[in-house]
C-alpha positions in Angstrom: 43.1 54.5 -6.8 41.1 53.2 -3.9 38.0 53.2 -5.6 39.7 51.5 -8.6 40.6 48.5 -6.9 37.3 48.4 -5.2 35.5 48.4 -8.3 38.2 45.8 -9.5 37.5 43.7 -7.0 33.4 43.3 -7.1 34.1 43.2 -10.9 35.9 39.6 -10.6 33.7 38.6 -7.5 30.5 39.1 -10.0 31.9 37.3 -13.1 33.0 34.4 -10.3 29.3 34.2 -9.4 28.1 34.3 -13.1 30.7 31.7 -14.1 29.1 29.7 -11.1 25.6 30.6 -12.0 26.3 28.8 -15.4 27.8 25.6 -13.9 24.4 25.2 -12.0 22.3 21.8 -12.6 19.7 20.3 -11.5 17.8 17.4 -11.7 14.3 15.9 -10.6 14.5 12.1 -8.7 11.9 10.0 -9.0 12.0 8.5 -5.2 9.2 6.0 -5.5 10.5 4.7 -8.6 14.0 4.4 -7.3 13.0 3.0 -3.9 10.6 -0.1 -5.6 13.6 -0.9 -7.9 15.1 -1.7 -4.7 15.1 -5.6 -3.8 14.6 -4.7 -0.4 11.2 -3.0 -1.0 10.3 -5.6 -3.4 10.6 -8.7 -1.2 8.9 -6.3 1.5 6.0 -5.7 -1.3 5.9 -9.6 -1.7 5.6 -10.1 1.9 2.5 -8.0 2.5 1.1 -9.2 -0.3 1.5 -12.4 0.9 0.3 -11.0 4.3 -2.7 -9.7 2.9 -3.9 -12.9 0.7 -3.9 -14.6 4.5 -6.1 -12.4 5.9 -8.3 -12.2 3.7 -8.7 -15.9 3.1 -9.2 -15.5 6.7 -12.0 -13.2 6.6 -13.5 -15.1 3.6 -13.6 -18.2 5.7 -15.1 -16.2 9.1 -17.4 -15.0 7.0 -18.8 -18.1 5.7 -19.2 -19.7 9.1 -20.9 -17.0 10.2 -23.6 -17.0 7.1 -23.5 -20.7 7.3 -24.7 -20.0 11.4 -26.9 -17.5 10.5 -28.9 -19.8 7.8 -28.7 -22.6 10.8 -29.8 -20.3 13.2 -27.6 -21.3 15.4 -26.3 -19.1 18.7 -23.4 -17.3 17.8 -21.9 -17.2 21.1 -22.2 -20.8 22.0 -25.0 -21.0 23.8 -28.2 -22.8 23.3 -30.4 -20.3 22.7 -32.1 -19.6 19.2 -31.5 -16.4 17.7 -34.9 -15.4 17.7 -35.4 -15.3 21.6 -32.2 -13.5 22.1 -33.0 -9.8 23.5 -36.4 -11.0 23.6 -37.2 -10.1 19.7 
């Protein structure tokens, strides 16, 4: 009688866990596609874009003084002495 009940009882615990089972779902997220729909990323986006387009106009602008010294031989670190005599070259 025991036994009976025994096997009774792991009987209905293992249809629970297969009614369960069956119940199971799952799903797959996207998380970068969910976090730049997010107005908060996109106004952070914006901003270092915006961010970034400063810089490098920056750069851009550094860079052409620099050529535009170079092609005038003029000292880069404000002194007056030509380029050519610096380190004795």
């Amino acid at each position: 009688m025991l036994k009976a009940l025994f096997s009774t009882a792991i009987l209905l615990v293992l249809l629970n866990l297969n009614l369960n089972a069956q119940n199971l779902k799952l799903g797959v997220v996207d998380v970068q596609t969910v976090i730049m729909q997010m107005p908060e990323a996109q106004s952070a986006d914006q901003m270092l874009k915006d961010i970034t387009l400063k810089y490098q106009d920056t750069i851009g602008r550094m860079r052409k003084e620099l050529e535009e010294k170079l092609d005038r031989k003029l000292p880069l670190n404000g002194h007056d002495e030509d380029i050519d005599t610096i380190g004795g070259l």
